[in-house]
C-alpha positions as CSV (number, residue, x, y, z in Angstrom):
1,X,-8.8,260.6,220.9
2,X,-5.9,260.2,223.2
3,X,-6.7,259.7,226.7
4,X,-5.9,263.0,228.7
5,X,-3.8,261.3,231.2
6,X,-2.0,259.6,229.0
7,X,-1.0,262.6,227.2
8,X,0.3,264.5,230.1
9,X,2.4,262.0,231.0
10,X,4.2,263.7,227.6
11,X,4.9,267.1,229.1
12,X,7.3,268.5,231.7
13,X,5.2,269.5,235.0
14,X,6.0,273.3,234.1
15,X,4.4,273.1,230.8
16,X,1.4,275.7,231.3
17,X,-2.2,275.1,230.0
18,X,-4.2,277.9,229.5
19,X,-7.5,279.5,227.4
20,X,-7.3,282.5,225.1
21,X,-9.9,285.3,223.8
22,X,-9.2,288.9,222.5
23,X,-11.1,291.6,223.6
24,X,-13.5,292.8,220.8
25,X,-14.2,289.1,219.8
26,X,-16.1,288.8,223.3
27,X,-16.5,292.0,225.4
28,X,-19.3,293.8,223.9
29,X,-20.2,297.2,225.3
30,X,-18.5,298.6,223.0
31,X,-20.1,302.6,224.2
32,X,-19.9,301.6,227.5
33,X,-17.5,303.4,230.0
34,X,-16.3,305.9,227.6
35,X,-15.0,303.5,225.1
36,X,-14.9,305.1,221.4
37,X,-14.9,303.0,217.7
38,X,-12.2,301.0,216.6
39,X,-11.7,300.2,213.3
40,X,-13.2,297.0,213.2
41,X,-16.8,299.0,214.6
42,X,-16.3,300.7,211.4
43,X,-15.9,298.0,209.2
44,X,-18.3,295.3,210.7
45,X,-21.1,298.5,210.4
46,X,-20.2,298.7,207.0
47,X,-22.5,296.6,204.6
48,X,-20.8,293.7,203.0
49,X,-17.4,293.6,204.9
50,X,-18.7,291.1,207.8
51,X,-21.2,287.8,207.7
52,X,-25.2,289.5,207.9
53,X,-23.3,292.3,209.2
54,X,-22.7,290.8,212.6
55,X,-21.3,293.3,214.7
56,X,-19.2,293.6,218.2
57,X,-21.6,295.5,219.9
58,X,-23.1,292.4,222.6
59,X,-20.5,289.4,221.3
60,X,-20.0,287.2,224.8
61,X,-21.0,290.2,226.8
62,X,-17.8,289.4,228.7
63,X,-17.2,293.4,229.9
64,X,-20.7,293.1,232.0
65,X,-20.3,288.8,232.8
66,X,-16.8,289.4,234.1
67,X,-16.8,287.4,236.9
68,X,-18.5,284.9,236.1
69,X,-16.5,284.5,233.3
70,X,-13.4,284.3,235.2
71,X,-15.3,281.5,237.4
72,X,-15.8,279.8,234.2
73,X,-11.8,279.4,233.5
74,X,-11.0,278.8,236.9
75,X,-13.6,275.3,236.6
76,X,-11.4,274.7,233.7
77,X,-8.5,274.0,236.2
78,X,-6.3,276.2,233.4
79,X,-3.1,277.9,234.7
80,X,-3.6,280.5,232.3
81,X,-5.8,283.0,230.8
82,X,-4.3,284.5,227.3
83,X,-6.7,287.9,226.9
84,X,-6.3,292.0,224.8
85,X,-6.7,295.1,226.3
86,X,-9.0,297.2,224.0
87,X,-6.6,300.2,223.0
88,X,-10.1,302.1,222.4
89,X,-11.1,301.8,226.3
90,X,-7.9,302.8,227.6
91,X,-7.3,305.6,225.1
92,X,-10.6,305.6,223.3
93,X,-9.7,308.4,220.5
94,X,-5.7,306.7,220.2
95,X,-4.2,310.3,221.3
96,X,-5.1,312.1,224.1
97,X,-7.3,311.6,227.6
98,X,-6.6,308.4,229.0
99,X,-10.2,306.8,230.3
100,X,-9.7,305.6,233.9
101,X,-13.0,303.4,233.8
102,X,-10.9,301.3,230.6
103,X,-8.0,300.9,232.9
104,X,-10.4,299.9,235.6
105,X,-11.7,297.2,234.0
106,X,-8.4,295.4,233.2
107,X,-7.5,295.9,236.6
108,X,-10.7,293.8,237.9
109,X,-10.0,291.4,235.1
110,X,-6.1,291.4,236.8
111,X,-7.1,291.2,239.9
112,X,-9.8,288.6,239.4
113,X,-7.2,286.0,238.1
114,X,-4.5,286.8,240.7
115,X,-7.5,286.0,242.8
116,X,-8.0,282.5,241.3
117,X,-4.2,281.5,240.8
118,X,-4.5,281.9,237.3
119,X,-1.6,283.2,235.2
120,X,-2.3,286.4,233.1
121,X,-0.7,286.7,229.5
122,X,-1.7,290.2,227.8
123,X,-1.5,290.8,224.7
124,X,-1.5,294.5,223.9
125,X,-2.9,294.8,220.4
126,X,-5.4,292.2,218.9
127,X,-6.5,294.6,215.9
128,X,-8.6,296.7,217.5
129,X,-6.9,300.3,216.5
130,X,-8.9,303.2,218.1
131,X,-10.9,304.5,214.6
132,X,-9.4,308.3,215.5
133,X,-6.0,307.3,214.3
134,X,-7.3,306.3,211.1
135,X,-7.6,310.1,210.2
136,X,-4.2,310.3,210.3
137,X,-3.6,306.9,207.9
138,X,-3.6,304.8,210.7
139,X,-0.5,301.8,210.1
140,X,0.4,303.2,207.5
141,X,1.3,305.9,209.5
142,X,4.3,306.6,211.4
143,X,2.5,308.1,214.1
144,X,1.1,305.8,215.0
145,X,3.8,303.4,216.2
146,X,4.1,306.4,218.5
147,X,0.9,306.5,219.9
148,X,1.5,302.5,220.4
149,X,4.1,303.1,222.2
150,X,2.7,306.0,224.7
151,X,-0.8,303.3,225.3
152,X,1.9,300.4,225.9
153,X,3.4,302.7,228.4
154,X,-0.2,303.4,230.1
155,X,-1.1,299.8,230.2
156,X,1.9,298.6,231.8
157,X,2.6,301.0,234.4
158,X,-1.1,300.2,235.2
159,X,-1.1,296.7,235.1
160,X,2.3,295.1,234.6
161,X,3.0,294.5,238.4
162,X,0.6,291.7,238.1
163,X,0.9,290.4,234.9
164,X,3.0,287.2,233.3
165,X,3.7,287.9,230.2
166,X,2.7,290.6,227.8
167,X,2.4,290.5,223.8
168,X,3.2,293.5,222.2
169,X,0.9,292.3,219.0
170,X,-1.4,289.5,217.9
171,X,-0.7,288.2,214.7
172,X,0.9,291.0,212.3
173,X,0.4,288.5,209.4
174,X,-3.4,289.6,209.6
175,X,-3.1,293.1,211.0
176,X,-0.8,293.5,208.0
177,X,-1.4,291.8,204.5
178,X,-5.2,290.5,205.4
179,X,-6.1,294.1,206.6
180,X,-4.1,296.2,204.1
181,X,-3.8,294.4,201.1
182,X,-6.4,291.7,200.5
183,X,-9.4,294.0,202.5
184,X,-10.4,291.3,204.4
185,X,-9.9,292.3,207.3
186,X,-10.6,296.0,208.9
187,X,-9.7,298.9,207.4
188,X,-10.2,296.9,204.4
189,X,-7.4,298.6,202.5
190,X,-6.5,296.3,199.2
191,X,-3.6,298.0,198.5
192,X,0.6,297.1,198.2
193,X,1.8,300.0,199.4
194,X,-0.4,300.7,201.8
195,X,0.2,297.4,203.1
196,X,3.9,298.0,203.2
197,X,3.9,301.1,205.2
198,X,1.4,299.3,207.8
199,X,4.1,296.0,207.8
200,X,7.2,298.2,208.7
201,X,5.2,300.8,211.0
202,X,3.4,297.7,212.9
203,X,6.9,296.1,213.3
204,X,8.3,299.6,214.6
205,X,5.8,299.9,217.1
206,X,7.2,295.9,218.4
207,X,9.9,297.1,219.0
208,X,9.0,300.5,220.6
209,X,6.8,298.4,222.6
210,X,9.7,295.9,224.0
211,X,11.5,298.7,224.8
212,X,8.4,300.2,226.9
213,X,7.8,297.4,229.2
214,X,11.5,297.2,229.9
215,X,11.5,300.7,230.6
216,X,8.4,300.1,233.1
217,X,8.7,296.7,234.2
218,X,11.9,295.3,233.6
219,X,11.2,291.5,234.7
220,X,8.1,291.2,232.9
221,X,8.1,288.4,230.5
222,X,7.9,290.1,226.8
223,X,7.0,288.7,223.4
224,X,5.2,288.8,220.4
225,X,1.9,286.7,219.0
226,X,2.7,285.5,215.3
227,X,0.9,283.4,213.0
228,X,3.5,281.9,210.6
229,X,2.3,279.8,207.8
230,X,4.4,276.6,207.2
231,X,4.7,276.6,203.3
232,X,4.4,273.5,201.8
233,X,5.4,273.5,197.8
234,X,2.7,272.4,195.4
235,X,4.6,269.8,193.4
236,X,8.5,269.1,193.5
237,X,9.2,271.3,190.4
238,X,11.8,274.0,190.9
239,X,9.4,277.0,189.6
240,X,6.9,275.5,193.0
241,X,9.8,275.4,195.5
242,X,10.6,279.1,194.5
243,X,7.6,279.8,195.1
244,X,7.6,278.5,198.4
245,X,10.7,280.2,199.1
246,X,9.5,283.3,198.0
247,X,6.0,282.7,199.7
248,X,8.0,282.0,203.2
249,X,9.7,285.4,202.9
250,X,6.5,287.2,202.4
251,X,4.0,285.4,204.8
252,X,7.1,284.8,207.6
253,X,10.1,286.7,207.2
254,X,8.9,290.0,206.6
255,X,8.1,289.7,210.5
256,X,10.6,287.1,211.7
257,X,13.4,288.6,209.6
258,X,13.3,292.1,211.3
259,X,12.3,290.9,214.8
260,X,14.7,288.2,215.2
261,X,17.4,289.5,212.3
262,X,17.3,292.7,212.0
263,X,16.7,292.9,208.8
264,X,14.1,292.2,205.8
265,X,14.7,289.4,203.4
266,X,16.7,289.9,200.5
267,X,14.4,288.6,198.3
268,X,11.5,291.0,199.8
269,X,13.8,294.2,199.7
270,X,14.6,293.2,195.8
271,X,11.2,293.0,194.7
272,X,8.9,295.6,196.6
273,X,11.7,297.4,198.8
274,X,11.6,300.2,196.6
275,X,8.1,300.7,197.6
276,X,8.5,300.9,201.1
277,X,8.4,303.7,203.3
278,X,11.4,305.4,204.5
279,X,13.3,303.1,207.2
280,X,14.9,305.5,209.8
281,X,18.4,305.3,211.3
282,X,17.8,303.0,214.4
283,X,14.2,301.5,213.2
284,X,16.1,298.2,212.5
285,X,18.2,298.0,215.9
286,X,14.4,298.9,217.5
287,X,12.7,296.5,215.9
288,X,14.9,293.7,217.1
289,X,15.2,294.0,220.6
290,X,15.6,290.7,222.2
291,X,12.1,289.0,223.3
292,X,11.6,286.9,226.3
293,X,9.0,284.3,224.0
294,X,7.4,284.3,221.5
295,X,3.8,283.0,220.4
296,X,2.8,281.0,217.5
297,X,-0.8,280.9,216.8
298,X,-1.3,277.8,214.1
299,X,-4.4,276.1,212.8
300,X,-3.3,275.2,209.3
301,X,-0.8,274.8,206.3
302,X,0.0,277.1,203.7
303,X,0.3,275.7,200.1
304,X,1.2,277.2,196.9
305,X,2.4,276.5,193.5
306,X,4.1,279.0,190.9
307,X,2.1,282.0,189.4
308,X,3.4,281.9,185.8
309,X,0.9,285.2,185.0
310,X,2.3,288.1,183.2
311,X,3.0,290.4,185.9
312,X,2.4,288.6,189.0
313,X,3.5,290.7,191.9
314,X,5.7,289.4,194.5
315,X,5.6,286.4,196.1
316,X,3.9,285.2,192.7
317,X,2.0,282.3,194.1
318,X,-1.4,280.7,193.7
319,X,-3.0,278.7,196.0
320,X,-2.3,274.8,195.5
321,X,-4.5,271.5,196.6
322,X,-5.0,270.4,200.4
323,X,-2.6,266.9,201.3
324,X,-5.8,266.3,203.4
325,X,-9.6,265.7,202.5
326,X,-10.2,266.5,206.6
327,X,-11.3,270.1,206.8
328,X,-13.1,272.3,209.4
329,X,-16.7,273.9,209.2
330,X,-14.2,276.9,208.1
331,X,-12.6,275.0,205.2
332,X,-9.4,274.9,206.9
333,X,-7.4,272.0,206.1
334,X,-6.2,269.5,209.1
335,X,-2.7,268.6,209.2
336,X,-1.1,269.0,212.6
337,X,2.2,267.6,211.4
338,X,2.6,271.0,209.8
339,X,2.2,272.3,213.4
340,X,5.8,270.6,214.4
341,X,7.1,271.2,210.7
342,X,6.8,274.8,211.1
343,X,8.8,275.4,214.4
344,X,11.7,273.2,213.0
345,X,12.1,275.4,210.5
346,X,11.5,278.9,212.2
347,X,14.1,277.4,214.6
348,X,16.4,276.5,212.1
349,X,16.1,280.0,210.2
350,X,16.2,281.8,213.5
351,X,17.4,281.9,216.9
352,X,14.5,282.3,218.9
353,X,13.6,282.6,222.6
354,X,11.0,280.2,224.4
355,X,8.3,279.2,222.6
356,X,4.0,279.3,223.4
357,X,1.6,277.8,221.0
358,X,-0.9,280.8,222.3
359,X,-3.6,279.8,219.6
360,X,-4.9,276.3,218.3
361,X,-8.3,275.1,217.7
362,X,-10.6,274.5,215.5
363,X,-14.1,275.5,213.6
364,X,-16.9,273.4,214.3
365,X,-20.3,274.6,214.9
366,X,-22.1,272.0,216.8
367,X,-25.1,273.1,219.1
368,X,-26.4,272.0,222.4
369,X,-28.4,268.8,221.9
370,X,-30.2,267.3,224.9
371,X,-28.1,269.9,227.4
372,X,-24.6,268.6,225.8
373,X,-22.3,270.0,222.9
374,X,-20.7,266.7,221.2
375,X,-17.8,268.5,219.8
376,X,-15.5,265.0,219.1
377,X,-13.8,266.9,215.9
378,X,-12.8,269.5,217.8
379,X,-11.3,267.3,220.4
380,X,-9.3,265.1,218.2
381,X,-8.1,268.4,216.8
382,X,-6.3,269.5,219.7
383,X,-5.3,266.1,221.3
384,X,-3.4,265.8,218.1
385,X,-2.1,269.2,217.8
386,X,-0.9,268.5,221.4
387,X,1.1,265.1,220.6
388,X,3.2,267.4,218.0
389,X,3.8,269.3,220.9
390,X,5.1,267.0,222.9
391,X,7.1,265.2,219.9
392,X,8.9,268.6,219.8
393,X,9.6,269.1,223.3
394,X,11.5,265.2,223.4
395,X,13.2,266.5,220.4
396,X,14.2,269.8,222.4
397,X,12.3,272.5,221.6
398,X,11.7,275.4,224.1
399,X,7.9,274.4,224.1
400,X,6.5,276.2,226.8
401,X,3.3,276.0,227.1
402,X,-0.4,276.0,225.1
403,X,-3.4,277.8,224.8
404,X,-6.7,276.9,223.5
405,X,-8.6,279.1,221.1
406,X,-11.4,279.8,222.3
407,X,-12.4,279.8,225.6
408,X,-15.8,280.7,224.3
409,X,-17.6,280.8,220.7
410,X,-17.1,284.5,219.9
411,X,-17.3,287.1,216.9
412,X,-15.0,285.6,214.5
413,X,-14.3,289.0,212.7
414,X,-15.3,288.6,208.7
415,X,-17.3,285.4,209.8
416,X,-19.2,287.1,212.5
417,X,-21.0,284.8,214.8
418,X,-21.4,281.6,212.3
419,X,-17.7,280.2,212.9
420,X,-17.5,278.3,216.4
421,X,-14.2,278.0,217.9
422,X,-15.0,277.8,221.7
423,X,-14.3,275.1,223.5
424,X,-17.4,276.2,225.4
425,X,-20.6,277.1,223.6
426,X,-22.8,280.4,223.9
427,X,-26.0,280.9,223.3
428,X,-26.0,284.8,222.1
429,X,-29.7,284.9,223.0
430,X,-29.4,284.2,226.3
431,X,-25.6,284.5,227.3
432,X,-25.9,281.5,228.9
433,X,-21.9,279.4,228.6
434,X,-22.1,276.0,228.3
435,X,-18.6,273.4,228.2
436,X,-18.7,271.0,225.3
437,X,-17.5,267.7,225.1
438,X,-13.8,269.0,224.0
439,X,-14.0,272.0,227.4
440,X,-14.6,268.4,229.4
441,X,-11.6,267.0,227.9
442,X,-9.4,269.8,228.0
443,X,-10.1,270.2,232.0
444,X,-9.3,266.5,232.4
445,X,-5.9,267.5,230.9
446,X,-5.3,270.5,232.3
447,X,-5.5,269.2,236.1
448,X,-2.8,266.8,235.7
449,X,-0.8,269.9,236.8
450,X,-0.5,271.6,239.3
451,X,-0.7,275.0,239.1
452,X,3.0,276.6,239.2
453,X,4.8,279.9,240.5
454,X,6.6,280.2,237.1
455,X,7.0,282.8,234.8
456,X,7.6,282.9,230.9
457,X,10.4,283.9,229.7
């Protein structure tokens, strides 16, 4: 464990601290106030597709503990609070009426932070697509980058006078390829081309989305949430570093390519561009608006040796062995020098815009024992992850600032409630929050800095 003191002394006074959450992981009431189903109501109400089929329906109960809540991050002495607008509470059926009580929510959750000097960073998608639009083929849809764009529009000119920063999208890696075409994730589609048409149609709506909350609030801060995997080659052959290659251009570059390019990787295009769906005059120049930041969201490496099947379809990989016998109560290996590994390379690929680690954590599912959650794993997992940070920013990196997943233990989609991430505990009996031994910690850190007027960006 490094001493929390100590390790501030590492980072610039402007570097921000903050919590993060998404909004179906924790608000419950999910028929409350005129909200509809998203997809992921469908899917975790479908037998099979989610741990004892665990549902959003309670989760944290955040939508009716709001304030208290909010109380709870402020005793964190955090800057920031990293949160998702539900797209089904503001336009619960994806087209159509907008629902004023959704909107009104957001703006108490706004307001409430402005209230406590803490910084708000929205992100406007974290998965959970209104179910409606899946009647027209939801991502894979075109038309549905457009009805992105229209509840972008809604949110901001709602809320974007107040906020710091906005996401257009959590994580496309998962929205994408663990959604689409390994079913793992809602709709639970396990399918190439489906996938495909979701990839190119998610990174449409990006960029219709940068384009929105220029259009409605030109000096807001705007980015995008990814989750690149740093890909570590099995063995040193040359079949394994092609794979790696190729794996990087399928995990990473089908999302950093276009964004930050302008354009999909050759290797990508070669081998499944044939399959894609039609790429409009302009999509490209859309999709790669210039961002403000950008989020990564790391918890672990990536690494994969050659698939030498008959017909293996691109990238042709296969899973190779962990480096490190540490893992999480997830089975997620630990190895936060792949943390700093990663954004030397993105950097080096890419030129990229200021940078926010906007999710690490870790799994552990320690309980309250005699009033206290002894989370030590957990602990050493971020105060490590952190280090890396601050090893990048002395090398130079635009390392702007980091936020813990989770402010709470919430519903960990597939994994429903058995996978703890918080760095406070919930009881989902009673509701009742309690900070473990890695909250403590993080609280210690966090108020060696003054809270700041500064944007991102």
């Amino acid at each position: 464990m490094i001493d929390p003191k100590t390790l501030a002394d590492r980072f610039p006074g402007d570097f921000i601290f903050g919590v993060a959450t998404a909004s179906f992981q924790i608000e419950g009431a999910t028929k409350a106030d005129g909200r509809k189903p998203s997809i992921w109501d469908a899917f975790s109400n479908m037998p099979g597709r989610v741990y004892k089929g665990h549902n959003g329906d309670i989760a944290c109960d955040h939508y009716n503990r709001l304030d208290e809540d909010l109380d709870l991050i402020q005793s964190l002495g955090v800057e920031a609070y990293r949160f998702s607008v539900a797209w089904p509470r503001i336009i619960p059926e994806g087209t159509g009426p907008i629902n004023e009580k959704g909107l009104d929510f957001y703006d108490r959750l706004v307001d409430g932070l402005k209230q406590r000097n803490i910084k708000a960073f929205a992100t406007l998608y974290h998965w959970d697509l209104p179910l409606a639009l899946m009647g027209d083929g939801g991502w894979t849809a075109r038309s549905t980058a457009y009805a992105y764009q229209r509840y972008a529009k809604t949110v901001i000119s709602r809320l974007g006078d107040r906020l710091d920063a906005v996401a257009t999208f959590n994580e496309p890696w998962c929205s994408v390829w663990l959604s689409h075409l390994w079913g793992i994730h809602a709709p639970g589609e396990r399918n190439m081309d489906a996938a495909l048409h979701a990839l190119h149609f998610t990174n449409l709506a990006h960029g219709l989305g940068v384009a929105t909350v220029r259009e409605e609030q030109p000096n807001l801060p705007v980015g995008i949430v990814i989750n690149p995997m740093h890909v570590y080659a099995g063995s040193d052959s040359a079949e394994d570093t092609a794979a790696a290659e190729r794996a990087f251009d399928f995990h990473n570059g089908v999302f950093f390519g276009p964004i930050f390019k302008g354009e999909y990787p050759d290797s990508f295009l070669s081998a499944l561009g044939d399959r894609m769906p039609v790429i409009e005059d302009g999509d490209m120049a859309t999709i790669s608006q210039k961002t403000d930041w950008w989020g990564v969201n790391y918890y672990t490496p990536m690494r994969v040796s050659h698939d030498p099947s008959e017909g293996a379809e691109f990238p042709a990989t296969v899973n190779a062995k962990p480096v490190s016998d540490v893992k999480t109560d997830i089975g997620w290996e630990v190895f936060p020098q792949a943390l700093g590994d990663l954004i030397r390379t993105v950097n080096d690929r890419y030129e990229l815009p200021d940078c926010y680690i906007t999710e690490n954590g870790a799994c552990y599912n320690m309980d309250i024992e005699n009033g206290v959650v002894d989370d030590q794993p957990r602990l050493d997992y971020i105060s490590d992850h952190l280090s890396v940070v601050a090893d990048l920013i002395a090398e130079g990196y635009p390392m702007k600032g980091y936020f813990a997943w989770s402010l709470m233990d919430n519903f960990e989609w597939a994994e429903g409630y058995r996978m703890r991430f918080g760095i406070v505990h919930v009881d989902y009996d009673t509701q009742v929050r309690t900070i473990k031994k890695s909250g403590h910690w993080y609280k210690e850190l966090a108020e060696e800095f003054p809270k700041g007027n500064h944007k991102a960006g």
